[in-house]
TORTILUM-943099 format. One line per 8 residues: their letters; for each residue x negated, y, z negated of C-alpha. Coordinates in pm, 1 decimal. Example, Ala and Ser with C-alpha at 12.3 -4.5 7.8 and 13.67 -1.06 7.14 Angstrom:
<rs>
as> -1230.0:-450.0:-780.0 | -1367.0:-106.0:-714.0
</rs>
This chain:
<rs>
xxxxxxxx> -158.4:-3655.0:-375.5 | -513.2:-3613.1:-282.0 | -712.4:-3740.4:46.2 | -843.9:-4057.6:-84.6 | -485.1:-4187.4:-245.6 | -297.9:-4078.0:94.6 | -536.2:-4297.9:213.0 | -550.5:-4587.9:8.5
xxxxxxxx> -141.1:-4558.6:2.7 | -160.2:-4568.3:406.2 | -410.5:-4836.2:431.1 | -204.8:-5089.6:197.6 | 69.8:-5013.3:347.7 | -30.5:-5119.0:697.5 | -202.1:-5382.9:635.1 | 57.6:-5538.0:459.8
xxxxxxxx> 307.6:-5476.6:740.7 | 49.2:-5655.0:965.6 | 96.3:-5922.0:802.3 | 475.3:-5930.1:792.0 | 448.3:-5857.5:380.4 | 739.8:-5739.4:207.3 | 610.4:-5544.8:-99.9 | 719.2:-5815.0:-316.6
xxxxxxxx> 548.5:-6099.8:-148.3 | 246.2:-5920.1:-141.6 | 261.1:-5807.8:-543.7 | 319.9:-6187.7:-557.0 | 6.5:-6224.2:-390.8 | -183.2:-5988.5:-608.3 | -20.9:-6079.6:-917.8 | 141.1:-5789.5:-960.6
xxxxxxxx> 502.8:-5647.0:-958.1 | 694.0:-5511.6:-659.7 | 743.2:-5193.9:-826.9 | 381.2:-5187.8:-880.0 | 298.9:-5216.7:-500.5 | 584.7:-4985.6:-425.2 | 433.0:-4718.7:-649.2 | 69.6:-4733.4:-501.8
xxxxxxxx> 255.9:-4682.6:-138.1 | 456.1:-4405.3:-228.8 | 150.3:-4238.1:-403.6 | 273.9:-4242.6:-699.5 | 3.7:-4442.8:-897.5 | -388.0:-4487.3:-796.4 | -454.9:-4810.7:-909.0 | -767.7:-4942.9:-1070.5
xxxxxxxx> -1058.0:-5103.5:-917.2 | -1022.8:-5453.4:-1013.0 | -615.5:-5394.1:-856.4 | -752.3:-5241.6:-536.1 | -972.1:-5601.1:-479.4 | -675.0:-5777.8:-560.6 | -453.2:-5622.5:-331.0 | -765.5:-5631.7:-73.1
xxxxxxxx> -810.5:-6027.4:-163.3 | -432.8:-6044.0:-82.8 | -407.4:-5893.4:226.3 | -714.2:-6069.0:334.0 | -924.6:-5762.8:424.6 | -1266.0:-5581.4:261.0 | -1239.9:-5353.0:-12.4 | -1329.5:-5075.0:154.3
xxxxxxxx> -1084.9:-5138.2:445.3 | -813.6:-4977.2:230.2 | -1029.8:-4647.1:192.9 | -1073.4:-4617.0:590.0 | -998.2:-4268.0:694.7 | -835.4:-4350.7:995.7 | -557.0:-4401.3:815.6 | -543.2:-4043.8:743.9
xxxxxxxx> -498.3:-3982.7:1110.8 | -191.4:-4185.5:1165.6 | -24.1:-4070.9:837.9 | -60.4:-3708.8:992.8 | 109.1:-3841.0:1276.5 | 400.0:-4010.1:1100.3 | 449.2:-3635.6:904.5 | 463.3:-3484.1:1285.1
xxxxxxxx> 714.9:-3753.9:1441.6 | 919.0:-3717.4:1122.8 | 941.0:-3384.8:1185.8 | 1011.9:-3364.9:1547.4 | 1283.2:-3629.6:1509.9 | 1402.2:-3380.8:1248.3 | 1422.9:-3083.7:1443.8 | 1583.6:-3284.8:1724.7
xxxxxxxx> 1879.6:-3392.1:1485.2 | 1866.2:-3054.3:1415.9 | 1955.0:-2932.9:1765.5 | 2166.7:-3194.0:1883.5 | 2372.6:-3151.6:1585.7 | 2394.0:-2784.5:1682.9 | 2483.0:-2860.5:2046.9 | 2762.5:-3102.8:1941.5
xxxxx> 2908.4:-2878.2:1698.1 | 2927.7:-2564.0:1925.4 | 3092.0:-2797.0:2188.3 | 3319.0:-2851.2:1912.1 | 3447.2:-2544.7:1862.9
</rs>
């Protein structure tokens, strides 16, 4: 998954929990199916233009708000806090089963 779909992915995904969307309510919205929606999120399809203004038109925002690359930013940051949550499980884990034994 390149730049511009990790964005697009990011961007339709927050905006559509800003608005308290569950993907199927949204797909609703853009007449599409939940699957759909849940595709473009997980980066698994780019959609085409005329779907990208629908989903915009749906979630009530410009075009172009889904390509901005600020979204970028705070998907980097979800990767990190994954990961340190991660490693914490990691080392708790660890420390319980030593204590354990």
């Amino acid at each position: 998954m390149d730049n511009l779909q990790i964005c697009l992915a990011s961007n339709i995904k927050y905006y559509r929990k800003q608005l308290h969307l569950s993907q199927e309510k949204l797909a609703e919205k853009a007449n599409a199916s939940a699957n759909y929606i849940a595709l473009i999120e997980n980066g698994k399809y780019f959609p085409s233009l005329p779907m990208i203004q629908q989903i915009a038109k749906a979630l009530n925002v410009e075009t172009l708000d889904l390509f901005d690359r600020k979204a970028l930013e705070y998907q980097n940051i979800e990767i990190i806090k994954a990961e340190i949550i991660e490693n914490i499980t990691k080392v708790v884990n660890t420390a319980f089963d030593k204590k354990r034994d």
